[in-house]
C-alpha positions in Angstrom: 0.0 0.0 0.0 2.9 2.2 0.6 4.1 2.0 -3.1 0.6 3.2 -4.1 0.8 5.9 -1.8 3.9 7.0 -3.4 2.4 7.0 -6.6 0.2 8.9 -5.8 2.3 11.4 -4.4 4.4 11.8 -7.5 1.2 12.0 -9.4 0.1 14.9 -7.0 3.6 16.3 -7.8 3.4 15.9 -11.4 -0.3 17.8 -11.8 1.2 20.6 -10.1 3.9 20.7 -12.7 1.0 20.8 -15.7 -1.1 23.4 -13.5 2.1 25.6 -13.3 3.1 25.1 -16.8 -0.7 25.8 -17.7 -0.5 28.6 -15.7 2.6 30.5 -17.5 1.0 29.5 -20.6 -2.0 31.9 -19.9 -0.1 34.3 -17.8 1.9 35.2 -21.2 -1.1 35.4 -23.7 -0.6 38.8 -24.2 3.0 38.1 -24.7 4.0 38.5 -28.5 5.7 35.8 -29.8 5.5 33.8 -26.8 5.5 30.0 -27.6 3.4 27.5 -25.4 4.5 24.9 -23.3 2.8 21.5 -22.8 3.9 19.3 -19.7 2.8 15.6 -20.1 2.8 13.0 -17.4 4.1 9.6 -18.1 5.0 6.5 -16.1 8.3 6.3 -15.0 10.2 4.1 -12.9 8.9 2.0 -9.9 5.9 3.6 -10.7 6.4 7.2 -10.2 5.1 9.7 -12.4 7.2 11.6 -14.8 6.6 15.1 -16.3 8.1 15.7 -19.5 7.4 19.4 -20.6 8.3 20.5 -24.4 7.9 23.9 -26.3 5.0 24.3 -28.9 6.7 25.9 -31.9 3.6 26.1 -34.1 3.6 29.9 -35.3 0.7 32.7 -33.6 -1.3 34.9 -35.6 -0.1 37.4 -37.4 -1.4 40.3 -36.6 -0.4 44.6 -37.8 2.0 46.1 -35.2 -0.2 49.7 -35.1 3.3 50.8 -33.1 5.3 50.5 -36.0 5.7 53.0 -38.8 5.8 50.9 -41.4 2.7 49.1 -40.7 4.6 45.4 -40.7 3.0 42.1 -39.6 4.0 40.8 -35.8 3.3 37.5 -34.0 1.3 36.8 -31.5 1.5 33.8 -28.6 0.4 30.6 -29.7 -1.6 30.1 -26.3 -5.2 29.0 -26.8 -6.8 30.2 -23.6 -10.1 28.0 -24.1 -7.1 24.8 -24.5 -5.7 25.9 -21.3 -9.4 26.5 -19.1 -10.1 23.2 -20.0 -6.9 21.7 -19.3 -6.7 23.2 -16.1 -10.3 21.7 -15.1 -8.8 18.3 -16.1 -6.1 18.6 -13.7 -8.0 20.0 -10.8 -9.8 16.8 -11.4 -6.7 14.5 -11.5 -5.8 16.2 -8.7 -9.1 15.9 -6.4 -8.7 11.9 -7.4 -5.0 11.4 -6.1 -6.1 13.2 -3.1 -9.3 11.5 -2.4 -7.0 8.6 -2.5 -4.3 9.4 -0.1 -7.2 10.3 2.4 -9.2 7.1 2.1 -5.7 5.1 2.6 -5.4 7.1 5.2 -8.8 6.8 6.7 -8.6 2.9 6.5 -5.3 2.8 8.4 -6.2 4.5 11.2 -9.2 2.0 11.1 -7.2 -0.7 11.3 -4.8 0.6 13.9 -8.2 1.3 15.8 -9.4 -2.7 15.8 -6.1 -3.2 16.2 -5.3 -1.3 19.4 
């Protein structure tokens, strides 16, 4: 039960990499020519969770720089903000399930202990 526990843990760890990476993404919307990031969680050794975040190259929408004399195009971020709301609600709810299941573990081995003792 202890391994599961630790699991869960990393997993708890690894959500609030993706929730922090989320988090710049939409903190720099406004940001031209800021490139997303994407942080995705995959199974690593004895079980633990591992967080592998890369940058999103794909280009932002061009859009007339009003600040520039010549009138000449300039990027945008590539952040969706819808992509990233719903992401975020995804991990809250990864989150909330990893908890839930530290606290019943935790629940049942005080339980124990109690019949025990």
């Amino acid at each position: 039960m202890v391994t599961s526990i630790q699991s869960n843990i990393s997993a708890l760890q690894a959500f609030s990499k993706q929730m922090a990476v989320s988090a710049n993404n939409v903190a720099n919307t406004l940001s031209d020519d800021f490139k997303k990031s994407r942080a995705i969680n995959t199974e690593g050794e004895n079980d633990q969770v591992k967080t592998i975040i890369t940058k999103i190259d794909t280009p932002g929408p061009l859009v007339v720089d009003h600040l520039s004399d010549t009138g000449k195009l300039k990027e945008l971020s590539n952040t969706d903000i819808a992509e990233e709301l719903s992401n975020q609600i995804i991990i809250k709810q990864e989150f909330a399930a990893n908890t839930k299941v530290i606290q019943t573990n935790e629940k049942t081995t005080g339980t124990l202990l109690d019949l025990i003792g």
